[in-house]
PDB file of N, H, CA, C and O in Angstrom:
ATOM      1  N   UNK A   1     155.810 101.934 154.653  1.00  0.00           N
ATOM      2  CA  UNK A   1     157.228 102.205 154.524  1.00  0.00           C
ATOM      3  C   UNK A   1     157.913 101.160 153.642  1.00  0.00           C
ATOM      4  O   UNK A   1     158.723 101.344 152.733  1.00  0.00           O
ATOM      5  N   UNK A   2     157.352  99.910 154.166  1.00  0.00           N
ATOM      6  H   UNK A   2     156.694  99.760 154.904  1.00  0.00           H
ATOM      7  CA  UNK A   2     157.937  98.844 153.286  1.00  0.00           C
ATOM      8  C   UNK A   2     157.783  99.024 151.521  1.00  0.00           C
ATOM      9  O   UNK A   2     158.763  98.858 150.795  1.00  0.00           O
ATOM     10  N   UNK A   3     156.372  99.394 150.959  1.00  0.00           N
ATOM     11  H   UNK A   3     155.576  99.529 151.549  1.00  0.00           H
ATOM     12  CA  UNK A   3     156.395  99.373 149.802  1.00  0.00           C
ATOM     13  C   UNK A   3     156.922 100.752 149.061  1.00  0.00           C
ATOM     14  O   UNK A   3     156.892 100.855 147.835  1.00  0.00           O
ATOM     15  N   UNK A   4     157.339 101.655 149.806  1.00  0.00           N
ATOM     16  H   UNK A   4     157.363 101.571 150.802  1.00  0.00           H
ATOM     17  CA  UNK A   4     158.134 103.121 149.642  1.00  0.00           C
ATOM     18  C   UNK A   4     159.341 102.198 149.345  1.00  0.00           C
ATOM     19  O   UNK A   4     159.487 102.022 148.135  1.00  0.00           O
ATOM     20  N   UNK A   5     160.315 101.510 150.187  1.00  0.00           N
ATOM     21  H   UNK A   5     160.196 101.653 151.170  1.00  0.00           H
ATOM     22  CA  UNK A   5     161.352 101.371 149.972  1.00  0.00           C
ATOM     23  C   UNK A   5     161.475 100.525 148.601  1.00  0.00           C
ATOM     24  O   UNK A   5     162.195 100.819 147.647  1.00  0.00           O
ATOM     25  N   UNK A   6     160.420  99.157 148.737  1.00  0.00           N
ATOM     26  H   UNK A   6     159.836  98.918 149.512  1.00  0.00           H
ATOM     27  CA  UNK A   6     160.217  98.453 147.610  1.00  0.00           C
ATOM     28  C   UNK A   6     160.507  99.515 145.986  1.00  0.00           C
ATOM     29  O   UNK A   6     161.419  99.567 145.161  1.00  0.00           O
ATOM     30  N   UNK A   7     159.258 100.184 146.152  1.00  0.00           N
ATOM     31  H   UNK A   7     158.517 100.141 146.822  1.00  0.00           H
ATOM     32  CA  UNK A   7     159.412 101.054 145.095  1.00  0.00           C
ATOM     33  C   UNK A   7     160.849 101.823 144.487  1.00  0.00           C
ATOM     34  O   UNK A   7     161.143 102.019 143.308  1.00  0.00           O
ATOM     35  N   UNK A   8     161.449 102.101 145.444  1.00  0.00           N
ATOM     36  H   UNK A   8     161.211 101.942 146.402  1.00  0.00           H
ATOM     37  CA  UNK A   8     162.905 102.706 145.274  1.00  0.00           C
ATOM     38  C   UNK A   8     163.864 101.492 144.636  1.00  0.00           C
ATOM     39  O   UNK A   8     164.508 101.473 143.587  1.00  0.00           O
ATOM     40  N   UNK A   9     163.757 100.820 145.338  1.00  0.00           N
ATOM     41  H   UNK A   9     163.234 100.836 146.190  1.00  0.00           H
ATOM     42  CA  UNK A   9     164.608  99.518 144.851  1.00  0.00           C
ATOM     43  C   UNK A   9     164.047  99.042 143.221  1.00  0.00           C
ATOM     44  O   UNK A   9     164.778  98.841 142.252  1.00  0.00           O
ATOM     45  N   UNK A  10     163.067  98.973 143.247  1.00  0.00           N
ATOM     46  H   UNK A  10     162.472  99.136 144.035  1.00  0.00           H
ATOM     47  CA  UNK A  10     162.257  98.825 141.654  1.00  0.00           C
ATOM     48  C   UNK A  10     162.607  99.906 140.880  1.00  0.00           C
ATOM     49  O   UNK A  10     162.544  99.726 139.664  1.00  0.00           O
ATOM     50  N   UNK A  11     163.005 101.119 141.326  1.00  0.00           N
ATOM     51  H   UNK A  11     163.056 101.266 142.314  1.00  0.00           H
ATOM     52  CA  UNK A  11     163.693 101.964 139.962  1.00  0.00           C
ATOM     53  C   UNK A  11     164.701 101.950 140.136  1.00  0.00           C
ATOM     54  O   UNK A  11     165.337 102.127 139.096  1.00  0.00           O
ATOM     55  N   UNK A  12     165.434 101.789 141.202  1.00  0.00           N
ATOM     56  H   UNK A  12     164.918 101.646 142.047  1.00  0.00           H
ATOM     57  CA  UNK A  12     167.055 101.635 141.008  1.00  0.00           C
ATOM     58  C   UNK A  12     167.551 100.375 140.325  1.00  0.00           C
ATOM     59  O   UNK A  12     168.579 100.251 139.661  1.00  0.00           O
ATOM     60  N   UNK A  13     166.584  99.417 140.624  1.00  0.00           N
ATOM     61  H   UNK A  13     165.749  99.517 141.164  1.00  0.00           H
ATOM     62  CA  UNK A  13     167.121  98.464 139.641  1.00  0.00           C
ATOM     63  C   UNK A  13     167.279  98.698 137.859  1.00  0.00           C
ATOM     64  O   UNK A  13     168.125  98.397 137.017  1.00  0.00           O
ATOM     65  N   UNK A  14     165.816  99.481 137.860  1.00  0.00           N
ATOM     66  H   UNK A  14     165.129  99.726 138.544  1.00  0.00           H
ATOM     67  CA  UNK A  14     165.561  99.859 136.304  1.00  0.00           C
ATOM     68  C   UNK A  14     166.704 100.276 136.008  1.00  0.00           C
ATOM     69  O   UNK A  14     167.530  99.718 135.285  1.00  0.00           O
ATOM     70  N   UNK A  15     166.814 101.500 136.684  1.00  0.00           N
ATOM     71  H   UNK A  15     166.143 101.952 137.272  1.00  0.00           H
ATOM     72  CA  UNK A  15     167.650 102.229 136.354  1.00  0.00           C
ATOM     73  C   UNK A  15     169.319 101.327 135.941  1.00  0.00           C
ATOM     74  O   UNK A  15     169.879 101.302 134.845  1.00  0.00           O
ATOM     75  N   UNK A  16     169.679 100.803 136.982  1.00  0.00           N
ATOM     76  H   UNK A  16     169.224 100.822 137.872  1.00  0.00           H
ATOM     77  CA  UNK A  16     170.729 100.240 136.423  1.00  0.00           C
ATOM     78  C   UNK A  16     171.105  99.071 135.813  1.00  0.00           C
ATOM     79  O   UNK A  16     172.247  98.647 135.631  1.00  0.00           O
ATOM     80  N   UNK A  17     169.666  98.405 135.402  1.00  0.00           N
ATOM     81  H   UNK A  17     168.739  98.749 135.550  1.00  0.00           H
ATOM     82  CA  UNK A  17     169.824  98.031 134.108  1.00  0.00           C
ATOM     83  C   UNK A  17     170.099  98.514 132.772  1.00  0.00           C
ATOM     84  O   UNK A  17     170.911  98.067 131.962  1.00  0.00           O
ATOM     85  N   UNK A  18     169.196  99.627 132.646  1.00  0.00           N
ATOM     86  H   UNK A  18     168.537  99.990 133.305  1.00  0.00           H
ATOM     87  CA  UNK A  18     169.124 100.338 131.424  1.00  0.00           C
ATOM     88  C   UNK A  18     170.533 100.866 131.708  1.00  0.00           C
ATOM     89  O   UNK A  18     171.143  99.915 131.220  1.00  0.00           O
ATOM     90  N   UNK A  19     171.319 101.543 132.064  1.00  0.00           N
ATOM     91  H   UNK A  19     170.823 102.315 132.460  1.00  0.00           H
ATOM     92  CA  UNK A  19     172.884 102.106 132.022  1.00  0.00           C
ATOM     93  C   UNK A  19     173.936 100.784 131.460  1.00  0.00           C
ATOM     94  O   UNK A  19     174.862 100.759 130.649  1.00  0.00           O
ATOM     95  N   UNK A  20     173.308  99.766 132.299  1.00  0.00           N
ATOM     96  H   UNK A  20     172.556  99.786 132.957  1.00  0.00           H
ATOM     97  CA  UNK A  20     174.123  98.257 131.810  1.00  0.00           C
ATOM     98  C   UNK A  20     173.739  98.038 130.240  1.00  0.00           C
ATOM     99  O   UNK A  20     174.614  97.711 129.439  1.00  0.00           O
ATOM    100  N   UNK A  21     172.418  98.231 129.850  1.00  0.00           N
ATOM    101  H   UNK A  21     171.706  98.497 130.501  1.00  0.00           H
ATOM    102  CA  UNK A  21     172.652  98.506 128.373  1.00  0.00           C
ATOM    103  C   UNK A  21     173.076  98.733 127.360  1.00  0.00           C
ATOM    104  O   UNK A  21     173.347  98.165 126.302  1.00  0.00           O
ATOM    105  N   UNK A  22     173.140 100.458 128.182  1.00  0.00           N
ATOM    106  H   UNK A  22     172.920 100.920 129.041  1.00  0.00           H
ATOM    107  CA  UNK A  22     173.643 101.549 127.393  1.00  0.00           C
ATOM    108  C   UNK A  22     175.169 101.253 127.332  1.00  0.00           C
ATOM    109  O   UNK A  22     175.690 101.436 126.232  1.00  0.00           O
ATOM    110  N   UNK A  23     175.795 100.915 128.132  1.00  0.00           N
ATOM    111  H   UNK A  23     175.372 100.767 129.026  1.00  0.00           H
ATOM    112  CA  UNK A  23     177.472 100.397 128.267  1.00  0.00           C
ATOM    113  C   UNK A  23     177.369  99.165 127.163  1.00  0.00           C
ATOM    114  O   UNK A  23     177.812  99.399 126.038  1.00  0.00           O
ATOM    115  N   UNK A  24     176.897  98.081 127.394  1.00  0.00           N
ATOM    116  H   UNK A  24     176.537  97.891 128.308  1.00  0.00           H
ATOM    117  CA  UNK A  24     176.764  97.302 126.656  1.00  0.00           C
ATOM    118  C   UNK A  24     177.153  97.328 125.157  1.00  0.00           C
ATOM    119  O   UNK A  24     177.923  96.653 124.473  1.00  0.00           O
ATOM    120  N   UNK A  25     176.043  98.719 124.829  1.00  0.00           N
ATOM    121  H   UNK A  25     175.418  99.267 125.385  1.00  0.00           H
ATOM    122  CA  UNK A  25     176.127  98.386 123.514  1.00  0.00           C
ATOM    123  C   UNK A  25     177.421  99.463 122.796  1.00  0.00           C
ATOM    124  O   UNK A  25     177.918  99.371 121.673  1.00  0.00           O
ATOM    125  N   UNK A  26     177.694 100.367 123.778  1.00  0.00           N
ATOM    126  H   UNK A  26     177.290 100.441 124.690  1.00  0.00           H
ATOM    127  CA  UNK A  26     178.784 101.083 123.365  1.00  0.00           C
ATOM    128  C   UNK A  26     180.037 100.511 123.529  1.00  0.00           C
ATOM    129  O   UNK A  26     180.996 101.221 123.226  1.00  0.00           O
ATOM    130  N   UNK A  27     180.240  99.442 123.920  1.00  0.00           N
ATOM    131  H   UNK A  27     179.462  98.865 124.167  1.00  0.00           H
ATOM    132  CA  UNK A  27     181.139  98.601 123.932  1.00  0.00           C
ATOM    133  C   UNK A  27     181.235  97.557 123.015  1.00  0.00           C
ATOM    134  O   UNK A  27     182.329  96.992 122.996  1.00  0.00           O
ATOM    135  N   UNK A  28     180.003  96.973 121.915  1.00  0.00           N
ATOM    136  H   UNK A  28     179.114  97.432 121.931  1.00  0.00           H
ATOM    137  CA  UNK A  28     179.731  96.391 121.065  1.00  0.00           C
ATOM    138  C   UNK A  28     179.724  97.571 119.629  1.00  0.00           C
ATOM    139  O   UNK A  28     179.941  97.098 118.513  1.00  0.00           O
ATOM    140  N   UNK A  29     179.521  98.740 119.747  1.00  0.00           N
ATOM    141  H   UNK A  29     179.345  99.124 120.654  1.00  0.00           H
ATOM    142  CA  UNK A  29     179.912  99.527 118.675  1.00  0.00           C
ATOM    143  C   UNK A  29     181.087  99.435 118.491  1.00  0.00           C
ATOM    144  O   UNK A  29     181.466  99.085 117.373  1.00  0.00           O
ATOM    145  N   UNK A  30     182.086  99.730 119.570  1.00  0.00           N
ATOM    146  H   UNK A  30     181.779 100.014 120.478  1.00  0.00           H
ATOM    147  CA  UNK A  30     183.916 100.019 120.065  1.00  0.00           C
ATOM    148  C   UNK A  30     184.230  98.793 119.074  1.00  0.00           C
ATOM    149  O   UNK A  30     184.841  98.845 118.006  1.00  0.00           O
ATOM    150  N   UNK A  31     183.689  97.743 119.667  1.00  0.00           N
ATOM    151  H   UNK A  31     183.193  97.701 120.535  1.00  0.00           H
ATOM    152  CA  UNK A  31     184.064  96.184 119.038  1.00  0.00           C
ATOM    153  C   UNK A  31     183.997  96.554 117.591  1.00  0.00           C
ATOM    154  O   UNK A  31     185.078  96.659 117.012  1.00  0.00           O
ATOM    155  N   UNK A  32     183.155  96.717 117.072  1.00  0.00           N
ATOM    156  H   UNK A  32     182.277  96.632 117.543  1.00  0.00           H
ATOM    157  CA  UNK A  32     182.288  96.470 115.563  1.00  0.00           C
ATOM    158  C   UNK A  32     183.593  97.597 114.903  1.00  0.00           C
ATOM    159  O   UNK A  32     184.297  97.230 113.962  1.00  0.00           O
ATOM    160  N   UNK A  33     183.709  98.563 115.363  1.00  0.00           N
ATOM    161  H   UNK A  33     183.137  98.861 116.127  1.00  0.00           H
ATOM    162  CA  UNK A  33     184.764 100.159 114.720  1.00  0.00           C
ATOM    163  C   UNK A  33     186.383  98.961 114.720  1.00  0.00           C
ATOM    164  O   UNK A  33     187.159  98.925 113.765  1.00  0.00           O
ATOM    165  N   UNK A  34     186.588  97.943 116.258  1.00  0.00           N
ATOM    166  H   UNK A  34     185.957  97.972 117.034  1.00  0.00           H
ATOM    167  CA  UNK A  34     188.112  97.646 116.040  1.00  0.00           C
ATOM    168  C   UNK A  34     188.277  96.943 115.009  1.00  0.00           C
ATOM    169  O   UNK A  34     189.209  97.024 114.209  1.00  0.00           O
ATOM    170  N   UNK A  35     186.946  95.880 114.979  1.00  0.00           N
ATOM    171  H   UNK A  35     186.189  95.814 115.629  1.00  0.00           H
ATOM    172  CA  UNK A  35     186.846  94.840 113.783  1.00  0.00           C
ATOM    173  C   UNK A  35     187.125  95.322 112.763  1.00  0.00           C
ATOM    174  O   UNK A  35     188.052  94.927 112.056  1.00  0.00           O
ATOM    175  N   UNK A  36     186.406  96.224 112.510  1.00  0.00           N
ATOM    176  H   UNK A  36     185.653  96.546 113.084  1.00  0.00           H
ATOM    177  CA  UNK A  36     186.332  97.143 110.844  1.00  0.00           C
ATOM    178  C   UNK A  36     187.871  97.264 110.608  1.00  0.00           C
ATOM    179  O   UNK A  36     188.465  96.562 109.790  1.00  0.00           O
ATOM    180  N   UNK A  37     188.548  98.337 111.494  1.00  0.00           N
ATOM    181  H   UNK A  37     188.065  98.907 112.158  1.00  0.00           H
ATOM    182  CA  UNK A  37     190.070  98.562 111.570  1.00  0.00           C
ATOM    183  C   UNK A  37     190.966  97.421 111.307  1.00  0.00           C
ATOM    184  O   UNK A  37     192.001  97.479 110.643  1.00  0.00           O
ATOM    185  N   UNK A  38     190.522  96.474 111.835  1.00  0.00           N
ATOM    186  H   UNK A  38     189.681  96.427 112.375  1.00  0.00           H
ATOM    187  CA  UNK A  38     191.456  95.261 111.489  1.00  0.00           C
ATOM    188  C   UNK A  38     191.288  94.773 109.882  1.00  0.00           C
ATOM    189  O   UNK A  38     192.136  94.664 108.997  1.00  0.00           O
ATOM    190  N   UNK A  39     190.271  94.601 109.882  1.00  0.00           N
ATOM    191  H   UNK A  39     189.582  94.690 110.601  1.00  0.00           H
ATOM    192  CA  UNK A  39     189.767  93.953 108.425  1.00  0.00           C
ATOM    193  C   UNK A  39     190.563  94.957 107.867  1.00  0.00           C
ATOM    194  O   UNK A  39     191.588  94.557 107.315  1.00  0.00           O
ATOM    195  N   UNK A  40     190.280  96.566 107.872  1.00  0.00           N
ATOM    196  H   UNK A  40     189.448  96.891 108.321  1.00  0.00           H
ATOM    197  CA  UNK A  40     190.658  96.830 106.823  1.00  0.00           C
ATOM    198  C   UNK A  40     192.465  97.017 106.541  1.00  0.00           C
ATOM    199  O   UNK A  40     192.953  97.622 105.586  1.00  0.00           O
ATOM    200  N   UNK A  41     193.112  96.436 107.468  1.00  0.00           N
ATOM    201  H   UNK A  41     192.715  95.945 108.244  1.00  0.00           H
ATOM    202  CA  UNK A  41     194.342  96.423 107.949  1.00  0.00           C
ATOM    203  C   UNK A  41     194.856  94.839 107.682  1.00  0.00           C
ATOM    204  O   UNK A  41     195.827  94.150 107.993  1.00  0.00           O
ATOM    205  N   UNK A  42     193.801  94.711 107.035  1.00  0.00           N
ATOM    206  H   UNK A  42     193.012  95.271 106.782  1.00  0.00           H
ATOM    207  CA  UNK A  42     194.235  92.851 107.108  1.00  0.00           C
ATOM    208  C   UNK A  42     194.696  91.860 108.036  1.00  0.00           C
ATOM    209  O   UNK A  42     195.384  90.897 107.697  1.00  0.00           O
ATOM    210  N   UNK A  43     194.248  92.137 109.423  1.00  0.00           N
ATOM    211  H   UNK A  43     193.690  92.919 109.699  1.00  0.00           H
ATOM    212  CA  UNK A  43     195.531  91.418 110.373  1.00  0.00           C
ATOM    213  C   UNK A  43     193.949  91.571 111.746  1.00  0.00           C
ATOM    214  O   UNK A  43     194.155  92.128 112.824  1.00  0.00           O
ATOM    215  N   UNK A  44     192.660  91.032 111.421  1.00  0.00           N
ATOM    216  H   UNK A  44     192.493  90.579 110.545  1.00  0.00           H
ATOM    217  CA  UNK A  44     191.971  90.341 112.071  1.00  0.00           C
ATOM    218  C   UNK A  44     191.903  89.805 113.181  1.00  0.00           C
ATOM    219  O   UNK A  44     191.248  88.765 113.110  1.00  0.00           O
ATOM    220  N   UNK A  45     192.318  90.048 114.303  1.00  0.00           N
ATOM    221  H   UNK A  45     192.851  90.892 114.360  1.00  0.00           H
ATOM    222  CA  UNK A  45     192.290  88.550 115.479  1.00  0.00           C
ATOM    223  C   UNK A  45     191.452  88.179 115.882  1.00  0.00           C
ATOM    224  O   UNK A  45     190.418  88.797 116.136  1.00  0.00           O
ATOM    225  N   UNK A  46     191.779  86.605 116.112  1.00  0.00           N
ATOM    226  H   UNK A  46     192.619  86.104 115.906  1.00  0.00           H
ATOM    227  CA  UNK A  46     190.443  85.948 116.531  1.00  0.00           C
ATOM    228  C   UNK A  46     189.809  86.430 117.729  1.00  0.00           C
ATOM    229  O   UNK A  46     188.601  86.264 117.899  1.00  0.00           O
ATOM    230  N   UNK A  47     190.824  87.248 118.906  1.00  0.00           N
ATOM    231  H   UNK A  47     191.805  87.384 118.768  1.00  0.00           H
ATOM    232  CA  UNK A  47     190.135  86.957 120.156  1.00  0.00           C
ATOM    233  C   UNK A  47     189.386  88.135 120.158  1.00  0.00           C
ATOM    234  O   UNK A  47     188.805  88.401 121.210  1.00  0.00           O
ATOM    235  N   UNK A  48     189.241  89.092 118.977  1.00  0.00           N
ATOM    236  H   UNK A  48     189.714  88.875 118.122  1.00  0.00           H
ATOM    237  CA  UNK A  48     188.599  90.393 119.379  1.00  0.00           C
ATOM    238  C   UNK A  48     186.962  90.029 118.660  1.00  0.00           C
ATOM    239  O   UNK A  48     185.912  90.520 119.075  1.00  0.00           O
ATOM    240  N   UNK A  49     187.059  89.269 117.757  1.00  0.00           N
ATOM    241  H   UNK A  49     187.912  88.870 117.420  1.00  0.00           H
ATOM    242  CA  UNK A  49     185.978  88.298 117.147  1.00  0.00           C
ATOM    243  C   UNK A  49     185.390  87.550 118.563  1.00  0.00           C
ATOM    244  O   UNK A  49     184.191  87.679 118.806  1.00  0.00           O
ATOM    245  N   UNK A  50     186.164  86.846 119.399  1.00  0.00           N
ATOM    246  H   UNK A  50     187.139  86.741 119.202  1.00  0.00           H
ATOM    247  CA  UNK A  50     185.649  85.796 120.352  1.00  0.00           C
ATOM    248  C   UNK A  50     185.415  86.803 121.397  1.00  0.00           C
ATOM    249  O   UNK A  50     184.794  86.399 122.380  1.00  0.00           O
ATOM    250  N   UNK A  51     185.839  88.199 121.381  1.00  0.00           N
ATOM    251  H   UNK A  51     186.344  88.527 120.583  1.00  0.00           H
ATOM    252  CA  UNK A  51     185.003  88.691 122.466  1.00  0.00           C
ATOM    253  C   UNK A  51     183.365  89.355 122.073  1.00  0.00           C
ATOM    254  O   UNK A  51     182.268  89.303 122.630  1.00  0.00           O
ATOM    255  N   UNK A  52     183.931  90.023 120.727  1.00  0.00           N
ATOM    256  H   UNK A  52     184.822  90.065 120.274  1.00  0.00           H
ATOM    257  CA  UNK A  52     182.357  90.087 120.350  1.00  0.00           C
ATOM    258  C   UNK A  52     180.880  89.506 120.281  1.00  0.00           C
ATOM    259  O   UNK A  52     179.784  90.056 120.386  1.00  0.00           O
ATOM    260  N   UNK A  53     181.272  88.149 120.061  1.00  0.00           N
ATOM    261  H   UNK A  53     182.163  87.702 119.977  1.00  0.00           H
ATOM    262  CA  UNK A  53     180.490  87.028 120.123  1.00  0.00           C
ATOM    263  C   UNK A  53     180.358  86.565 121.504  1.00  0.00           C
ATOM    264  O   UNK A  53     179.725  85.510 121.556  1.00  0.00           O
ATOM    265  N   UNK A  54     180.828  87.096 122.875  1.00  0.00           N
ATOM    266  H   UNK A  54     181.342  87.952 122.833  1.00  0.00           H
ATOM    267  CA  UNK A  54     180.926  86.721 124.248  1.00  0.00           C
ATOM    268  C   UNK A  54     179.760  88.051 124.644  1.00  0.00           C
ATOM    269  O   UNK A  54     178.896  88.077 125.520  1.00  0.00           O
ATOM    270  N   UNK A  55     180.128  89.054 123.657  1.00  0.00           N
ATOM    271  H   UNK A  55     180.831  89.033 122.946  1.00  0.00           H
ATOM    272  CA  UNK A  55     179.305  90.284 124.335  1.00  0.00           C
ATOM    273  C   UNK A  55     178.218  89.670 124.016  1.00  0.00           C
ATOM    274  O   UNK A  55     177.474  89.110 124.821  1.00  0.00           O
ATOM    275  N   UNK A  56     178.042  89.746 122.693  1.00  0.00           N
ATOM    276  H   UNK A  56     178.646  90.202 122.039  1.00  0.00           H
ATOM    277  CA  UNK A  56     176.364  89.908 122.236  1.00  0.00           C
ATOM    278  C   UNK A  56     175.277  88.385 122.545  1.00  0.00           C
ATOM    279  O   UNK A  56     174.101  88.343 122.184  1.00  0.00           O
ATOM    280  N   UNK A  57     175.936  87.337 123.210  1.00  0.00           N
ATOM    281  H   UNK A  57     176.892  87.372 123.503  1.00  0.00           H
ATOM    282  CA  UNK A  57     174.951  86.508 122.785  1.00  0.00           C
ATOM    283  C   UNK A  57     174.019  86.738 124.086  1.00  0.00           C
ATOM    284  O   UNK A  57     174.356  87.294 125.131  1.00  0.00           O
ATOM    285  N   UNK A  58     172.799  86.190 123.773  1.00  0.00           N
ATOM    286  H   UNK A  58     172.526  85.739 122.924  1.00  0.00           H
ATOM    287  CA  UNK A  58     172.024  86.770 124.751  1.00  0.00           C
ATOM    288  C   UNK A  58     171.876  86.548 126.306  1.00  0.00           C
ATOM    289  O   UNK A  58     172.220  85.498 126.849  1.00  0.00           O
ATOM    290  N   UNK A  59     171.336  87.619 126.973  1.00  0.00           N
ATOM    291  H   UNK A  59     171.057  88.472 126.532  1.00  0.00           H
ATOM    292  CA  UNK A  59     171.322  87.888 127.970  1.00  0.00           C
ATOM    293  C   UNK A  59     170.921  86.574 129.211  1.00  0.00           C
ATOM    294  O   UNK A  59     171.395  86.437 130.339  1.00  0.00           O
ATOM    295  N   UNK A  60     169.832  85.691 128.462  1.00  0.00           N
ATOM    296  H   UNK A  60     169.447  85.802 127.545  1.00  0.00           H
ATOM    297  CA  UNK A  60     169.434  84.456 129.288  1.00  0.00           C
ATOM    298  C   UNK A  60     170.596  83.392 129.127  1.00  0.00           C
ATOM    299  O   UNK A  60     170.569  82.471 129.943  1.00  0.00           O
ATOM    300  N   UNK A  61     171.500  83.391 128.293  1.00  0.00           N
ATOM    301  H   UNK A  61     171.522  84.139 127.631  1.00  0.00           H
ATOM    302  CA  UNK A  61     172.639  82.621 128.853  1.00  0.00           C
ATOM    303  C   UNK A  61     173.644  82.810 129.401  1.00  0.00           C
ATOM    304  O   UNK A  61     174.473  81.946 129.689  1.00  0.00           O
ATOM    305  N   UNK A  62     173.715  84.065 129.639  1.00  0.00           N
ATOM    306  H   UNK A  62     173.042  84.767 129.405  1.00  0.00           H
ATOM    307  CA  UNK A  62     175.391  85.001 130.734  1.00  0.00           C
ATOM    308  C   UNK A  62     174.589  84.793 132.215  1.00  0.00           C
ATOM    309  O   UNK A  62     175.255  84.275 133.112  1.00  0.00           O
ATOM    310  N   UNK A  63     173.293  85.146 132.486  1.00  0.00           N
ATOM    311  H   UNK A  63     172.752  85.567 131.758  1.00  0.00           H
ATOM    312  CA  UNK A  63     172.759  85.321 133.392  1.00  0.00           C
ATOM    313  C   UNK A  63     171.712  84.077 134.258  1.00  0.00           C
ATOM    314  O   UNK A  63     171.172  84.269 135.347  1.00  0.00           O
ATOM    315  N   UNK A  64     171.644  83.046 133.584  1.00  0.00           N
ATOM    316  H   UNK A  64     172.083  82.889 132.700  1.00  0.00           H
ATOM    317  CA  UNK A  64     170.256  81.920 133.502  1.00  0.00           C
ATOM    318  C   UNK A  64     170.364  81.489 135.101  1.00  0.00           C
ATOM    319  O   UNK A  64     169.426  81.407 135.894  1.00  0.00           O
ATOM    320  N   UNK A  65     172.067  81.185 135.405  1.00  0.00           N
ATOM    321  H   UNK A  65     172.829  81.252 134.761  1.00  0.00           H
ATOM    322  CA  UNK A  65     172.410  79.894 136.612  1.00  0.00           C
ATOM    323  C   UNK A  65     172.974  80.631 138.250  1.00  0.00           C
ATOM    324  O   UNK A  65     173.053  80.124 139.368  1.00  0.00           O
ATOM    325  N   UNK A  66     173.394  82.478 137.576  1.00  0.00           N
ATOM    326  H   UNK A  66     173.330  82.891 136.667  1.00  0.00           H
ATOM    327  CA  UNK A  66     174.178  82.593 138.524  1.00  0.00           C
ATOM    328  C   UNK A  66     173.381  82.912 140.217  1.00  0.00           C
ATOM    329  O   UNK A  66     173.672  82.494 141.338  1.00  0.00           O
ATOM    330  N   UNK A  67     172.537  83.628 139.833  1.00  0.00           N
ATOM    331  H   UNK A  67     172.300  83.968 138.923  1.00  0.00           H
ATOM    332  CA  UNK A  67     171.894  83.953 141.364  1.00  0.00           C
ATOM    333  C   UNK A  67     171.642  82.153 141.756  1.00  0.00           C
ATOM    334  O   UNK A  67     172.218  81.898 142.814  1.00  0.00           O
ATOM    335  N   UNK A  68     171.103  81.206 141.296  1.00  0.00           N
ATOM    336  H   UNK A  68     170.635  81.413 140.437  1.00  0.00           H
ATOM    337  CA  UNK A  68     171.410  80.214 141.890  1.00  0.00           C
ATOM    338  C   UNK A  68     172.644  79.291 142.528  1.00  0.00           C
ATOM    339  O   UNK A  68     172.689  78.260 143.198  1.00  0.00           O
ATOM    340  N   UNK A  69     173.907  80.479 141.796  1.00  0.00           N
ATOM    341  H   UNK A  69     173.871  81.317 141.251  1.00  0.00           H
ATOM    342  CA  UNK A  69     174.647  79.799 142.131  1.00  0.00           C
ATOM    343  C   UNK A  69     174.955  78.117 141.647  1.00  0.00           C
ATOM    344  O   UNK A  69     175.300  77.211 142.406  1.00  0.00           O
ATOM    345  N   UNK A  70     174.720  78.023 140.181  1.00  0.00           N
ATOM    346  H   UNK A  70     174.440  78.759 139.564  1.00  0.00           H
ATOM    347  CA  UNK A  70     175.156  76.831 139.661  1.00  0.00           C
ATOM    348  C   UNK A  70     176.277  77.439 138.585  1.00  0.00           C
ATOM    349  O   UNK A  70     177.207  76.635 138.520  1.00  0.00           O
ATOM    350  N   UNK A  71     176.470  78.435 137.836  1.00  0.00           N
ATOM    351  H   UNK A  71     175.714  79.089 137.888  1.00  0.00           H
ATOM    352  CA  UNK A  71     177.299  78.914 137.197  1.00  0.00           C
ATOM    353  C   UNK A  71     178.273  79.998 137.948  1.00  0.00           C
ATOM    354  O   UNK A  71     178.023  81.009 138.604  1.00  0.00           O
ATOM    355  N   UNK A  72     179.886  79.140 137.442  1.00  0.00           N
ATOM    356  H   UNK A  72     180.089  78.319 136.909  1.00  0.00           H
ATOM    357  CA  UNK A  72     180.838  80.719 137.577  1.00  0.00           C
ATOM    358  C   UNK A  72     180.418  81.684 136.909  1.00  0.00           C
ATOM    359  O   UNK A  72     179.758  81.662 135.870  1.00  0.00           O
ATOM    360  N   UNK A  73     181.046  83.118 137.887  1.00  0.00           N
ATOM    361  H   UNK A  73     181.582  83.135 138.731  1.00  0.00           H
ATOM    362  CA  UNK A  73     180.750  84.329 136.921  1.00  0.00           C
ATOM    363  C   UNK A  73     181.502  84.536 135.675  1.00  0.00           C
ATOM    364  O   UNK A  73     182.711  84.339 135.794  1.00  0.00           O
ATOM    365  N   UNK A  74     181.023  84.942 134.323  1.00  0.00           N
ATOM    366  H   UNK A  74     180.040  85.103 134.226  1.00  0.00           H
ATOM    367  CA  UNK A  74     182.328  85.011 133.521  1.00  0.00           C
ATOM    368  C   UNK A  74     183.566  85.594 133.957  1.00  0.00           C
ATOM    369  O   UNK A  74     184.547  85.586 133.213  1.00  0.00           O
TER     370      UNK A  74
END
């Protein structure tokens, strides 16, 4: 029973990783389309730049400390 449940928990995790992905990166397209809009509007802001660069950097530094509980959550 135990490794039935195990197993369930091992694709639900998959699973909602890969959706955390998929959000991810459609939220980094959204970014990339406002950027474009701005540029081509001339009027740029930094903080939509400083969020882009918050999305994408990688995953082992948003995530490295927190289940230990040495890092706030962003």
């Amino acid at each position: 029973m135990v490794g039935v449940i195990k197993k369930e928990v091992s694709q639900m995790t998959k699973y909602y990783l890969k959706m955390d992905n998929i959000m991810k990166n459609m939220f980094v397209v959204a970014l990339n389309d406002e950027l474009q809009a701005q540029n081509e509007q001339d009027e740029c802001l930094e903080e939509t730049k400083a969020l882009l660069k918050k999305v994408i950097r990688p995953r082992s530094e948003t995530t490295a400390d927190y289940s230990r509980g040495t890092k706030a959550d962003p």
